[in-house]
N, C-alpha and C positions, 0 to 999 in steps of 0.2 A: 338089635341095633341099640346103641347107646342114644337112649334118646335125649340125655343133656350135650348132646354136639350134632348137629344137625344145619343144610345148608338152606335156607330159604330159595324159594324160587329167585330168578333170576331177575326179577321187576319186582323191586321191593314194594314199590306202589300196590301193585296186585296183590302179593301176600299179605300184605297188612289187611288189606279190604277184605279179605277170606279169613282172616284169625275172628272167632267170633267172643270165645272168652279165654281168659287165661289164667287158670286156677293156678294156687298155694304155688307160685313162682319163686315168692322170699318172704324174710319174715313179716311178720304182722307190722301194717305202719300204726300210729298213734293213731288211732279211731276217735279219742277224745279233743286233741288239736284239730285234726279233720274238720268235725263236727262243727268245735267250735268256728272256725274261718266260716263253713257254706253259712252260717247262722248271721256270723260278724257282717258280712259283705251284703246284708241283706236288710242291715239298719241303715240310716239314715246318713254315721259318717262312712261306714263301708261303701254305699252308693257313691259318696261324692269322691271315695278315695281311689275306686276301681275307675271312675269316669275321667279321673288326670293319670291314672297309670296306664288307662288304654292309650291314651293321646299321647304320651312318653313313647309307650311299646311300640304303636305305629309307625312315629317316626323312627325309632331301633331298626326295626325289620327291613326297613328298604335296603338296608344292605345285606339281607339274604336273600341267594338266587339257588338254584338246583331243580332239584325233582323232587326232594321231601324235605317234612317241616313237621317237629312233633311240639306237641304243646302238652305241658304239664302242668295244672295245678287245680286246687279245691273247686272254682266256679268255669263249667263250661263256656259260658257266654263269654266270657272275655276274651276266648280262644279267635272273637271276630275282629282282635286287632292287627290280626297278618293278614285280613283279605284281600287285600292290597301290594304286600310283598310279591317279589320276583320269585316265585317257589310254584309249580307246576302243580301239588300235589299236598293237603295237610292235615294231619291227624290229630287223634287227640287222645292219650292216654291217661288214666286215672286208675286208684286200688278201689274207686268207690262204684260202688255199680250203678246205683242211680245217679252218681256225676256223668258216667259214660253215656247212660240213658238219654238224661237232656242232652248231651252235644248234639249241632248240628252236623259235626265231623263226624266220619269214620275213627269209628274209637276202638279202644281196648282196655280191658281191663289188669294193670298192672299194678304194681309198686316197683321204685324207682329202682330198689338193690337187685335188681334182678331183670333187666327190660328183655321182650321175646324179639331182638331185632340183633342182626350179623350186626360182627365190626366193623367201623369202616363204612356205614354205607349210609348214613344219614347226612343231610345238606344242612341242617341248622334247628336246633332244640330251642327253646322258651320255657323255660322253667321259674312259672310263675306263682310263687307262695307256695311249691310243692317241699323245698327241704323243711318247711318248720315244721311236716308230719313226720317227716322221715325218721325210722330208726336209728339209724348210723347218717349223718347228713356227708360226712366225710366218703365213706362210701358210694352213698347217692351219687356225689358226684364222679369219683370213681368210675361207677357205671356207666352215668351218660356221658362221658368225655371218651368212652369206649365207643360208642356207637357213632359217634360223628369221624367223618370220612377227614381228614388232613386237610385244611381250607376250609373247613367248615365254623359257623358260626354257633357261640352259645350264649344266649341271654338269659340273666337269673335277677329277678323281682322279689326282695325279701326283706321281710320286717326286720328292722336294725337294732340288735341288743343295747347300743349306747343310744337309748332312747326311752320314751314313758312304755313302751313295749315293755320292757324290761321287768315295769314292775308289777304287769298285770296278766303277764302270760298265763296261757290255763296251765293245768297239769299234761306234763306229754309235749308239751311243744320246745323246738330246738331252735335256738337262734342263733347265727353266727355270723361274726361280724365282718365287713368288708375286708378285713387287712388279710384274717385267717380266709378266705375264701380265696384272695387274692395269690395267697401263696400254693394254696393244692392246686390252682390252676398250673400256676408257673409250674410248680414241680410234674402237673400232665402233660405237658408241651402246650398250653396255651398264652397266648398272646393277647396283652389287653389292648382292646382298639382307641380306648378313650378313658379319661378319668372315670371313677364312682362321682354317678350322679345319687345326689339326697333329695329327696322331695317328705312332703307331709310334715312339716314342722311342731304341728299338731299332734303327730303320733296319733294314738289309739282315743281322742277325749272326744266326750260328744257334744262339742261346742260350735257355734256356728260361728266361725270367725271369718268370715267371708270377706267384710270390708275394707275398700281399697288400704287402709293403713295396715289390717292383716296381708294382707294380699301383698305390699311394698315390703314388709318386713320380710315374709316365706321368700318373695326373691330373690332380698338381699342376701339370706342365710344360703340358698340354693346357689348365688354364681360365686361366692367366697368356698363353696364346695365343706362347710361345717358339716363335719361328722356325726351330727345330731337329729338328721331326719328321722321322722318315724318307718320309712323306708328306702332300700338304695338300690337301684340297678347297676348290673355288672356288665359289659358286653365285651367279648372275647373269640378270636378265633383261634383256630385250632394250626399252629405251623407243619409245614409239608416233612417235620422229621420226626412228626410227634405220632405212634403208630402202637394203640394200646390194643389186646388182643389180639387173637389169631385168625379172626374173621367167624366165630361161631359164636353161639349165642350160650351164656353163664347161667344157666338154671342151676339153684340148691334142690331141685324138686324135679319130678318126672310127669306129673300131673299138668299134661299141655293138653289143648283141645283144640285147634286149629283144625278147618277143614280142608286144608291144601296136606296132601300125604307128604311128611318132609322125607328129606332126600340123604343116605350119607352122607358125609363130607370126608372127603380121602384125609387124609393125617397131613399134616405138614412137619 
């Protein structure tokens, strides 16, 4: 049996909850970006930045509905900004094994070039902070615009190169900017629901600029839509003509471990 084509059970929800790990899928993500972010988000402006992205993300999500919902990026815990959403069912995938470990989600351990899910069959992704570990981020995306079903939603949360990001990224890390992301969407048959929002005007400093004159100014820059946040959300759905892969799952590698025995998938 070719085991890089293979059809999942027929309740994605089920199979996912029986994948326990998911070895050497694709290539290596930056370990070193990784790293750095679970570390960043765990200082004092990463707490306050993660704590206005969830309340962003939250309101994002309510316009996703289905049966599944994956959530990708460096810090589990944020993954509790869709608990809330209209989504039946939500995961959480990561290449880091102790990220998977803390979630409170049914997880997996993955990297994005390569995800263990059919095409077609996912209700709406949240890819949050995960392209700036990514190998190839153009790919990445590639990938996950594969697994989301036609009508489906995609939200992506990522630090903005026209920004003090720019000038302090570690080694390994990928940034790209809303315009270029804008466009691999359009060209996978996605549809943008709403402008790029900028929030974080502050970028990456570790300043407390909290007060209301800070606070009047980050708004100002936020409803004028300036391309200068330290970060920008994308939200996008997927059009009913937009139809990537052939419904099987893309491994460069044959090193799967899942406990559900998979199944041929007759050719198309």
């Amino acid at each position: 049996m070719d085991s890089a084509r293979y059809k999942m059970a027929p309740n994605l929800v089920a199979t996912l909850r029986e994948i326990t790990v998911i070895r050497n899928l694709a290539p290596p993500v930056s370990s070193h970006a990784l790293q750095f972010m679970r570390n960043w988000f765990e200082t004092e402006p990463g707490k306050r930045l993660l704590q206005r992205e969830t309340a962003l993300i939250r309101s994002q999500v309510r316009r996703f509905h289905g049966e599944s919902l994956l959530w990708m990026g460096p810090v589990p815990r944020a993954a509790s900004a869709t608990a809330r959403c209209m989504v039946k069912s939500r995961f959480y995938l990561s290449p880091d094994p102790s990220a998977a470990r803390d979630s409170e989600l049914p997880s997996s351990i993955s990297a994005s070039r390569a995800l263990p899910i059919p095409s077609n069959s996912v209700d709406g992704v949240v890819v949050h902070h995960a392209l700036e570990y990514a190998e190839d981020a153009r790919a990445a995306i590639r990938e996950i615009s594969r697994v989301i079903r036609p009508g489906g939603r995609l939200l992506i949360c990522s630090f903005n190169p026209l920004s003090m990001w720019n000038l302090r990224r570690p080694r390994g890390m990928t940034l790209v900017t809303a315009y270029r992301l804008s466009d691999w969407l359009a060209v996978l048959g996605f549809d943008r629901e709403e402008g790029v929002r900028y929030m974080n005007y502050r970028a990456n400093m570790n300043l407390r600029l909290d007060g209301e004159r800070w606070r009047k100014v980050g708004d100002w820059l936020a409803e004028r839509h300036v391309p200068t946040g330290g970060v920008y959300l994308v939200l996008a759905a997927k059009n009913a003509a937009a139809r990537t892969g052939i419904g099987h799952v893309t491994a460069e590698g044959s090193n799967i471990a899942p406990l559900a025995m998979p199944r041929p998938m007759a050719r198309q």
